[in-house]
Biopython code that builds the backbone (N, CA, C, O; Angstrom):
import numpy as np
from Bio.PDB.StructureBuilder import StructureBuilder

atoms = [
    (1, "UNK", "N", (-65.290, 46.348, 164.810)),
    (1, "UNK", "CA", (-64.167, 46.680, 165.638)),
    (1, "UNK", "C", (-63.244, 45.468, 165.709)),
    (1, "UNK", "O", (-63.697, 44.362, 166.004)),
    (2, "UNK", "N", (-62.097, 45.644, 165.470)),
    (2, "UNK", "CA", (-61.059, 44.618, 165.746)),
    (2, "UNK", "C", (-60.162, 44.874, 167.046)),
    (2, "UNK", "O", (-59.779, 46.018, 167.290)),
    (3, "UNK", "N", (-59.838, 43.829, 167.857)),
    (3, "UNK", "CA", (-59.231, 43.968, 168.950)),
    (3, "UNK", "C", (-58.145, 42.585, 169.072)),
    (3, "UNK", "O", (-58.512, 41.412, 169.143)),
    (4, "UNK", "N", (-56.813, 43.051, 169.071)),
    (4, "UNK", "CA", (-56.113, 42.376, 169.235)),
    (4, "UNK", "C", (-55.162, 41.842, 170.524)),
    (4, "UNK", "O", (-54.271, 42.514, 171.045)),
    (5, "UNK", "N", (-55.512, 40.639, 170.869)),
    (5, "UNK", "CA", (-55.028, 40.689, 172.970)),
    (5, "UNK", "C", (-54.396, 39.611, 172.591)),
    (5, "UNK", "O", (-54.458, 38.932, 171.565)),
    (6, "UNK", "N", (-53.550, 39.513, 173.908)),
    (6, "UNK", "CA", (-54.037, 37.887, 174.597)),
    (6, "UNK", "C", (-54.614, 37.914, 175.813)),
    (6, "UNK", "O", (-54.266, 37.024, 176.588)),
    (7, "UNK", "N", (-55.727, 39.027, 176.333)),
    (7, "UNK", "CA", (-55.742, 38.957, 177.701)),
    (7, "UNK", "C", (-57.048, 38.448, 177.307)),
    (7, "UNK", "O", (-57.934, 39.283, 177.127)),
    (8, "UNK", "N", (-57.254, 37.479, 177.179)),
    (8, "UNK", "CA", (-58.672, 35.901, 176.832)),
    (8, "UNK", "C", (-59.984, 36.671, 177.828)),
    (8, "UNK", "O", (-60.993, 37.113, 177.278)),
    (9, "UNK", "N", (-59.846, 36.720, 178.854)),
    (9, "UNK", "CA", (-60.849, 36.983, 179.497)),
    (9, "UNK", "C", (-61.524, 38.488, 179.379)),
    (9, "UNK", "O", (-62.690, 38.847, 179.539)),
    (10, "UNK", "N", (-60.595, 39.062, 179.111)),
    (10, "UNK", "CA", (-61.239, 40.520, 178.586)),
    (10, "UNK", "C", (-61.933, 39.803, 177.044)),
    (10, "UNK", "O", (-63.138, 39.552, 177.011)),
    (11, "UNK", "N", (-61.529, 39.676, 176.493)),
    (11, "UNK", "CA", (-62.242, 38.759, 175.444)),
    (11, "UNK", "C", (-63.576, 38.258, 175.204)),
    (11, "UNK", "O", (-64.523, 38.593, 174.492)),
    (12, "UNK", "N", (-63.337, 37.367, 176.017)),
    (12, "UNK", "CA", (-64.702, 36.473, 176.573)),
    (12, "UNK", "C", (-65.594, 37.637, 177.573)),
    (12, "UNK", "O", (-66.619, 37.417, 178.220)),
    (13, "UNK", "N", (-65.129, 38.414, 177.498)),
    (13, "UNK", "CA", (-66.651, 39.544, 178.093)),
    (13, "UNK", "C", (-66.899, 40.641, 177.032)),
    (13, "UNK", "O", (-68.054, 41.048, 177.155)),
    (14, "UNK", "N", (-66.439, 41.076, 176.341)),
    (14, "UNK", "CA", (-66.678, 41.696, 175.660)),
    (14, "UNK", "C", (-66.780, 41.510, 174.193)),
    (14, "UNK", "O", (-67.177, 42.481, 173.549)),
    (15, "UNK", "N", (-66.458, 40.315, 173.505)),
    (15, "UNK", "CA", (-66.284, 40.414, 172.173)),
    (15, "UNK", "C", (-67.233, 38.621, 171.693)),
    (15, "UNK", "O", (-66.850, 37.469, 171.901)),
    (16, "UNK", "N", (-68.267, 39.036, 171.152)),
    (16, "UNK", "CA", (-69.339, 37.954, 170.549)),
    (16, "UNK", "C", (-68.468, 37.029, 169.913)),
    (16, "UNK", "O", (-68.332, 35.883, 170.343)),
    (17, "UNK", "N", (-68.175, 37.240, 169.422)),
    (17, "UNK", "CA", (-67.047, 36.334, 168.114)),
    (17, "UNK", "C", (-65.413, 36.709, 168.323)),
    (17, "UNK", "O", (-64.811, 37.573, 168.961)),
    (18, "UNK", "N", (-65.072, 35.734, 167.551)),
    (18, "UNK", "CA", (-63.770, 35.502, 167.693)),
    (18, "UNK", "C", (-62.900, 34.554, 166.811)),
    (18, "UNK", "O", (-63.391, 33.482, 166.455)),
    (19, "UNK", "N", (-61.648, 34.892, 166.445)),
    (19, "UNK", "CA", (-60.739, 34.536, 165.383)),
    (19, "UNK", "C", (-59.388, 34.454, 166.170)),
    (19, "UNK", "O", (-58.863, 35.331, 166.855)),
    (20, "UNK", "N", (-58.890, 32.991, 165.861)),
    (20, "UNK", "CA", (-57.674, 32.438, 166.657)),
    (20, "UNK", "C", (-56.617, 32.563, 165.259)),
    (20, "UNK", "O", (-56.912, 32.392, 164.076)),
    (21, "UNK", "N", (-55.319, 32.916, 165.860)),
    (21, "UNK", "CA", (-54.701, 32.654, 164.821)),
    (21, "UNK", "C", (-53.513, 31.794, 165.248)),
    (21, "UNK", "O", (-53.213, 31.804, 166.442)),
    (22, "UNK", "N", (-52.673, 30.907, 164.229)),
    (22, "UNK", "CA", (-51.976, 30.428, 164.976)),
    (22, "UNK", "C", (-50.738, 30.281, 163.554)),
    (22, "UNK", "O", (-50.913, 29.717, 162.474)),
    (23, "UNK", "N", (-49.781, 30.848, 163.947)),
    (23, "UNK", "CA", (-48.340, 30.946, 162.970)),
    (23, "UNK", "C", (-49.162, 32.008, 161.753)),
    (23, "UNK", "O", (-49.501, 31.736, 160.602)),
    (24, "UNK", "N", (-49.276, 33.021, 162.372)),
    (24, "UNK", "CA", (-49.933, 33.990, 161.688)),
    (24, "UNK", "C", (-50.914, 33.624, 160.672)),
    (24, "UNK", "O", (-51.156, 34.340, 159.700)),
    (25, "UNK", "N", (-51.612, 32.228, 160.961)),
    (25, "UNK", "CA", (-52.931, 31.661, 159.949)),
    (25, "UNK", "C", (-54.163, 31.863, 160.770)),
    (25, "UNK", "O", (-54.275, 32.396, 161.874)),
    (26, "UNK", "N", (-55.092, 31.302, 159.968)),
    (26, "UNK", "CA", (-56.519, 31.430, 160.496)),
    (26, "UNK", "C", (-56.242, 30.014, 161.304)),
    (26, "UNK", "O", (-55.589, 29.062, 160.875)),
    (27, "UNK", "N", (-56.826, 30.106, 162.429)),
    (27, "UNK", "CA", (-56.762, 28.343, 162.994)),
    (27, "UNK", "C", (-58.092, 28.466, 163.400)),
    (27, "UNK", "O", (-58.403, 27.280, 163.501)),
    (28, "UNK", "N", (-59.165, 29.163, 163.726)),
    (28, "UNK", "CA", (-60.286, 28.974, 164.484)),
    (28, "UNK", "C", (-60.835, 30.263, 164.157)),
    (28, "UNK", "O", (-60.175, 31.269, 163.899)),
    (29, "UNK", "N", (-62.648, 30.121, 164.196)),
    (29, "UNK", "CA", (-63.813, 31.587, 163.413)),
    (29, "UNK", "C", (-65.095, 30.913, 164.606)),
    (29, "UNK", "O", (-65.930, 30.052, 164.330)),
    (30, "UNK", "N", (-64.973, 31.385, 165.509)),
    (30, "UNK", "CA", (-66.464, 31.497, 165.746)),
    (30, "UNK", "C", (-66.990, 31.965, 166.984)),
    (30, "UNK", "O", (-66.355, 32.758, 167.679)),
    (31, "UNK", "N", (-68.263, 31.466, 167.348)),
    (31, "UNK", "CA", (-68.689, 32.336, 168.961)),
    (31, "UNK", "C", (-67.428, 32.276, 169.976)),
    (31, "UNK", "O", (-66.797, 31.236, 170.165)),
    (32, "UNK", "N", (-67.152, 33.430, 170.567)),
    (32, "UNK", "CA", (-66.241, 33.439, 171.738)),
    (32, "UNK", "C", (-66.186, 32.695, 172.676)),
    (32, "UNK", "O", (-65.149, 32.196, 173.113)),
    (33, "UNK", "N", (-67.470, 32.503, 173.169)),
    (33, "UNK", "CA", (-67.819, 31.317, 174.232)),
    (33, "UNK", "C", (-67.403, 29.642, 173.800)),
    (33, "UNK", "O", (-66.890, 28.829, 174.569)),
    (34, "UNK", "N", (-67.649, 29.486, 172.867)),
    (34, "UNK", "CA", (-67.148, 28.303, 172.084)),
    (34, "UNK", "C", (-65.886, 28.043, 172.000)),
    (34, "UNK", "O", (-65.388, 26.925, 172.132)),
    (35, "UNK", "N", (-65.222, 29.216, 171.743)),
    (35, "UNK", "CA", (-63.631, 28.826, 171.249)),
    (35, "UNK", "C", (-62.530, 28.266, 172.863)),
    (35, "UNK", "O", (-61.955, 27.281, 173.326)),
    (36, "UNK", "N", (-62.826, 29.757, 173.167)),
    (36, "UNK", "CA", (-62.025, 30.319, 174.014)),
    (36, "UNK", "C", (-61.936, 29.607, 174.939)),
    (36, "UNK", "O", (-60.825, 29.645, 175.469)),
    (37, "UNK", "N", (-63.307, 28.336, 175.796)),
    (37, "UNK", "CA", (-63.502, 27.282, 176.750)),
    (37, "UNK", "C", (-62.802, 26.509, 176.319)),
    (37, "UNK", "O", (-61.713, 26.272, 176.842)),
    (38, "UNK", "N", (-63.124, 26.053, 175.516)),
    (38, "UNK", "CA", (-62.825, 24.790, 175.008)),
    (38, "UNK", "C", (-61.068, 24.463, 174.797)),
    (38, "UNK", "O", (-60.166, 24.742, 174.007)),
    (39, "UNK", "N", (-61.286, 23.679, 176.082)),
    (39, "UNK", "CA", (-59.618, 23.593, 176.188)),
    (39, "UNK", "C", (-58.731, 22.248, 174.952)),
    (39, "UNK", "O", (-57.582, 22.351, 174.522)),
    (40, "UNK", "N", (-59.580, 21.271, 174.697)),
    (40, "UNK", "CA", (-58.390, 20.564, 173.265)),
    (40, "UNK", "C", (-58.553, 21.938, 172.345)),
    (40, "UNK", "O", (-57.453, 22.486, 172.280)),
    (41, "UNK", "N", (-59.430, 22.570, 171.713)),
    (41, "UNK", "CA", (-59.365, 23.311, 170.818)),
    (41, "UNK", "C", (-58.249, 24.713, 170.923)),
    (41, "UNK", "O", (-57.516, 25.208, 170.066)),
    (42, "UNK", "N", (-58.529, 25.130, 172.569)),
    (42, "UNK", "CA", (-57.088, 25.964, 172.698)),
    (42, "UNK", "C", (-56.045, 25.575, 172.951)),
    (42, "UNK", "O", (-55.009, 26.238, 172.898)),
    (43, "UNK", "N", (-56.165, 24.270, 173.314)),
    (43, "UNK", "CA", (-54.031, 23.627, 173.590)),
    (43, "UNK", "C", (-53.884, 23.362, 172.309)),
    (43, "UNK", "O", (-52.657, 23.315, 172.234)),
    (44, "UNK", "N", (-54.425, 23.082, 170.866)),
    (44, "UNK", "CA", (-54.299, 22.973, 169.356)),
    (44, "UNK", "C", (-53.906, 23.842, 169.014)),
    (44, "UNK", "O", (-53.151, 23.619, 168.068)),
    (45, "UNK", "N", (-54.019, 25.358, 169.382)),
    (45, "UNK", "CA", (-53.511, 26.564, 169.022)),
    (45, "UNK", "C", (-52.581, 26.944, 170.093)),
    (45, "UNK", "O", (-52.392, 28.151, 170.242)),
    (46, "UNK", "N", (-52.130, 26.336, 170.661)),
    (46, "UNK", "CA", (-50.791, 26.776, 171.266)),
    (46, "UNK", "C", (-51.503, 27.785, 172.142)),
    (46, "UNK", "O", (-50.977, 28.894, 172.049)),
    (47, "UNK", "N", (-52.758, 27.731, 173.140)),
    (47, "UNK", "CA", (-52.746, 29.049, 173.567)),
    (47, "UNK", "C", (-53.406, 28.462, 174.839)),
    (47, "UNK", "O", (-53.950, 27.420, 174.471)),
    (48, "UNK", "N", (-53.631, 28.662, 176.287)),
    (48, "UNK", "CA", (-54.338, 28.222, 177.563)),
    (48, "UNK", "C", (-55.349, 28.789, 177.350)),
    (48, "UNK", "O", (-55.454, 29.951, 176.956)),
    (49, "UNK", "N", (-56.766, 27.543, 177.742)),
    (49, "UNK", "CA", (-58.266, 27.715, 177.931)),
    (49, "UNK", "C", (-58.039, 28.696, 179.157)),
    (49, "UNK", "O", (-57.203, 28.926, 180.031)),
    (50, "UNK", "N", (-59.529, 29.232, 178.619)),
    (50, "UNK", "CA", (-59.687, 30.305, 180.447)),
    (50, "UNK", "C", (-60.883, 28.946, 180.777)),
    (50, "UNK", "O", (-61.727, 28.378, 180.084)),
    (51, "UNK", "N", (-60.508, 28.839, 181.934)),
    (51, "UNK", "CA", (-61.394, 27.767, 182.603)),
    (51, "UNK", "C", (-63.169, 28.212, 182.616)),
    (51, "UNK", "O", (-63.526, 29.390, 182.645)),
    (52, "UNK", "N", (-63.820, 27.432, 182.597)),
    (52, "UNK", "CA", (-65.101, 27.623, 182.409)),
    (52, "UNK", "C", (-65.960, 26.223, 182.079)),
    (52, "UNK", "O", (-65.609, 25.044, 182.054)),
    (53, "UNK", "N", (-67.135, 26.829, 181.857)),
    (53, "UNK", "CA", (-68.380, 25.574, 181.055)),
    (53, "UNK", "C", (-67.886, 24.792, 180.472)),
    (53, "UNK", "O", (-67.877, 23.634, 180.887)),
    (54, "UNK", "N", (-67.401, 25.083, 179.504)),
    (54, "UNK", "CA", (-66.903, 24.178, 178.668)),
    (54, "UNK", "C", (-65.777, 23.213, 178.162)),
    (54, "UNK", "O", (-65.650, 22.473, 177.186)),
    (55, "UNK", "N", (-64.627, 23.710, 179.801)),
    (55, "UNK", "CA", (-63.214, 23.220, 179.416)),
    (55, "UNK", "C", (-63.305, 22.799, 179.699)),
    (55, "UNK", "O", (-62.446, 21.922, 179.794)),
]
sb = StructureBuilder()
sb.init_structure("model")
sb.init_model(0)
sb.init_chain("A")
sb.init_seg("    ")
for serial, (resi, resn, name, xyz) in enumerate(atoms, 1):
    if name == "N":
        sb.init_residue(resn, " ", resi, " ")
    sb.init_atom(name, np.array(xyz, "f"), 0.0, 1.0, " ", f" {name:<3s}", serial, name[0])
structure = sb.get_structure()
């Protein structure tokens, strides 16, 4: 299933994995929980961490 948002937190509950794109490229491939916290890795893609564990 592919699902295309920006609503991050619907995201991060429902979807294991995850693919960032950024200027319509691949910028980021992996666990949701990983990406999506991790706030240098989401201000790199131009996009706001959802706060959590890992930001």
């Amino acid at each position: 299933m592919l699902i295309a948002t920006h609503d991050l937190t619907f995201v991060a509950e429902v979807c294991p994995r995850c693919i960032l794109l950024k200027e319509g490229k691949l910028f980021a491939d992996g666990q949701a929980e990983d990406l999506l916290y991790n706030k240098e890795l989401m201000e790199s893609a131009d996009v706001e961490a959802i706060g959590g564990p890992n930001s």
